[in-house]
N, C-alpha and C positions, 0 to 999 in steps of 0.2 A: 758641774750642774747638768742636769739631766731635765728632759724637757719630755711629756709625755701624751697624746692622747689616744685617751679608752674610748671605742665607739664601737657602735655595729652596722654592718652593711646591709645595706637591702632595707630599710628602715626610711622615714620620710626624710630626714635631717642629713642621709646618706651623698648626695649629690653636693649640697654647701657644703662638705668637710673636704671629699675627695679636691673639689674645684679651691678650695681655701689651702690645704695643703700643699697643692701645685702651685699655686699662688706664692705661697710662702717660700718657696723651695726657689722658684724662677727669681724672686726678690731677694731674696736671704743668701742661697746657695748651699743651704742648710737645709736636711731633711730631717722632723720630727721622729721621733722615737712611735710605732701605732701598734697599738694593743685590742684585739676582741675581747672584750669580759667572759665571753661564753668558751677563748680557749684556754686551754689548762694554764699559760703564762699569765693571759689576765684577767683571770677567777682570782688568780691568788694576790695579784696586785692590786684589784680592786676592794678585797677584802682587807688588806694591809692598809692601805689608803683612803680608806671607808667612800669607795667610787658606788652612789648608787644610781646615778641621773649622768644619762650618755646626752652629747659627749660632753666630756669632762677634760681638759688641758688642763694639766699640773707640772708644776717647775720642781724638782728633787733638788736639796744639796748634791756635796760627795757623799755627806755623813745620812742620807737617807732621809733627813729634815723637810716638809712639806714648805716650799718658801711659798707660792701662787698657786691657784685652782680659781679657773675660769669654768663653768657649769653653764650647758645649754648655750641655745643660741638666742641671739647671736653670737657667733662667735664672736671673739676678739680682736682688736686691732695687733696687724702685724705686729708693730713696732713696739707692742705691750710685750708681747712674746718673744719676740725677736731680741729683747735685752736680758733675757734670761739664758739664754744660747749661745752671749759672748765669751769669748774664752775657750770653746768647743773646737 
């Protein structure tokens, strides 16, 4: 499983992603997979994944299958995410 989110910095929603993140990562021990739309990795992922509203947290299969997508904030509760990450 693969756990993702696309966002961009500098932007208003910039500060609750960075602090959610760190969040996540001090609680989990797990660090998200993070993607800019605007660089060449995630243009194409967003395009693949029809990402048009940052930020966006979506959970992949192995097989590439969309299982979750959380859009906009608020974000989401850790432990929504955090169960998608097992096994990692």
């Amino acid at each position: 499983m693969r756990v993702v989110i696309v966002w961009k910095d500098y932007t208003d929603y910039s500060r609750e992603v960075i602090d959610w993140m760190r969040e996540f990562n001090r609680r989990t021990g797990k660090e998200l997979e993070s993607l800019d739309p605007e660089s060449r990795d995630g243009e194409g992922f967003a395009r693949v994944y029809d990402i048009v509203q940052y930020p966006t947290i979506i959970a992949i299969a192995d097989d590439g299958k969309e299982q979750k997508r959380w859009v906009g904030t608020p974000l989401p509760l850790m432990n929504e995410v955090s169960f998608y990450t097992l096994g990692k």
